[in-house]
Structure formats: structure tokens, C-alpha cells
C-alpha positions in Angstrom: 20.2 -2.5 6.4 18.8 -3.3 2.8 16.0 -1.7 1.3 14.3 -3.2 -1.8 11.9 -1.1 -3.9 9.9 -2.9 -6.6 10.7 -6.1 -5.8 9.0 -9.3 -7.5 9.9 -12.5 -7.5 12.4 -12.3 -10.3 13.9 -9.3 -9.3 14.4 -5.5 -7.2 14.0 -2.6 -9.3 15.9 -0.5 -7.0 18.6 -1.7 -4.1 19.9 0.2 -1.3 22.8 -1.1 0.9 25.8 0.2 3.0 25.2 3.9 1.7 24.8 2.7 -2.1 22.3 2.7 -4.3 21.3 0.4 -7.1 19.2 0.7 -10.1 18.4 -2.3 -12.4 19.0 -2.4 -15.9 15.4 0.2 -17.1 14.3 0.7 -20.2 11.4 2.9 -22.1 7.6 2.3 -21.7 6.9 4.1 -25.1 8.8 1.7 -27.4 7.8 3.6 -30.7 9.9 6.6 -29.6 13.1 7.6 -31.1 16.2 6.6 -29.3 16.2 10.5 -28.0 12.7 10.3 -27.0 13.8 6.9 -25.0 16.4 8.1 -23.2 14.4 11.1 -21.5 11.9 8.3 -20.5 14.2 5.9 -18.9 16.0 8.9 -17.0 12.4 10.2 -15.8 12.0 6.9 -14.3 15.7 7.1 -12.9 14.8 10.0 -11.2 12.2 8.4 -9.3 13.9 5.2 -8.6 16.7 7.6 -6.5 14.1 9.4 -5.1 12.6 6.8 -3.6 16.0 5.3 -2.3 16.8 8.5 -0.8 19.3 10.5 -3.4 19.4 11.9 -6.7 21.4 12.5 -9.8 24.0 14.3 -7.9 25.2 11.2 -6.7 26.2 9.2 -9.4 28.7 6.3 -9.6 28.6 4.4 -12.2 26.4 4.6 -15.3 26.2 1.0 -18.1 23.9 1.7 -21.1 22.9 -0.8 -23.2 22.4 0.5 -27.1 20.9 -1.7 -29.5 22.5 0.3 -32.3 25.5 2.3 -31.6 24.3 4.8 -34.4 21.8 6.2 -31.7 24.9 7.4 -29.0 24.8 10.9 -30.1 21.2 10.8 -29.8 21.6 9.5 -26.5 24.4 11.7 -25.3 22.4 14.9 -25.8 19.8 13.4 -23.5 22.3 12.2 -20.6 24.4 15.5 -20.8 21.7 17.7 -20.1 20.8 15.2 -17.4 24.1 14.5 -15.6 24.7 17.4 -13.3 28.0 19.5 -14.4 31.0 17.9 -12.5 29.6 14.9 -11.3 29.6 12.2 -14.3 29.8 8.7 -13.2 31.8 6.1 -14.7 30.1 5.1 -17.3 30.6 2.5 -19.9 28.2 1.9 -23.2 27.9 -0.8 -25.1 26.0 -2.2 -28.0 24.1 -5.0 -27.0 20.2 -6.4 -27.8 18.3 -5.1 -24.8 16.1 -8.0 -22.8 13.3 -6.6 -24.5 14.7 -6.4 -28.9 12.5 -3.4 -29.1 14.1 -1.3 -26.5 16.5 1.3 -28.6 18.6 1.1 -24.9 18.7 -0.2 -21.6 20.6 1.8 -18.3 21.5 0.6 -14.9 23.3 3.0 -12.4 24.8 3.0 -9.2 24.3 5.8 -6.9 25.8 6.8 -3.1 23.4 8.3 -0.4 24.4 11.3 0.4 
């Protein structure tokens, strides 16, 4: 069965099928924020989206971040360590790239399993 959370007519924020979980590309609501500041706010919502699908952090897959300037990774890494439960890091690949919105610092998608 598929479950769609979020949904409008362009897209699903959140899609569950076949025991997976996935999580469009999110960014920040506070746009002035630092990088740091960003990435807290887009994991928040990350959080949320897996609650509502049915799992959680622990579960993790795969991980793509979009940076619009690759200067902000460390910034960004101190956020997602802290986040990323110890021993279960996804694949993850990061990029630099100009967010769909240019005044997004970053941009993340995931993948998640129910458990």
C-alpha cells in the first residue's frame, strides 16, 4: 500500500511504500538563518515527516544534501552528527548545488525503512 502525506498537485512531501519511507527534497522556513541555524530547522521538520510515516531517525537509508556553498559543510556536519543516531548513518552524498529556492543555504531529502 502507498501512503502520501502532504500531497498537492505538484508533489508528496513524504512517501511510504513496501516498508520504505521517502522524504522530499526540504529546506528551511527561516531563510535569514545561518547555514547551522538551517540545518536544525530542516531536521525538525524531518523528524516530523518520519513521524508521521511511522519511523524515525533510527532508520535511516540514504541521506542527499544539497549545499549552496560548500564552505557551510562543517557548519552543517555539526548539526547532522548530533542528529544521526550513533551507528546508524545512512548513505549519504552532498553536493553543492543552487537549492529550488537560491536563498536556501541547503536542501535534504532522505530515505528511511519502517521498522
Amino acid at each position: 500500500m502507498t501512503e502520501r502525506h502532504e500531497t498537492n498537485a505538484r508533489l508528496s512531501r513524504v512517501v511510504s511504500h513496501g516498508g520504505f519511507v521517502f522524504v522530499a527534497g526540504t529546506g528551511p522556513d527561516t531563510i535569514t538563518a545561518s547555514a547551522e541555524e538551517q540545518t536544525r530547522e530542516v531536521l525538525a521538520k524531518m523528524d516530523s515527516y518520519l513521524a508521521a510515516a511511522g519511523t524515525n531517525n533510527n532508520h535511516l537509508l540514504s541521506a542527499t544534501i544539497w549545499l549552496k556553498d560548500l564552505a557551510d559543510l562543517e557548519a552543517v556536519n555539526s548539526v547532522w552528527d548530533k542528529w544521526v543516531p550513533a551507528g546508524n548513518a545512512p548513505a549519504r552524498s552532498c553536493v553543492q548545488s543552487v537549492p529550488a529556492r537560491s536563498d536556501f543555504a541547503l536542501a535534504i531529502s532522505l530515505i528511511a525503512a519502517k521498522p
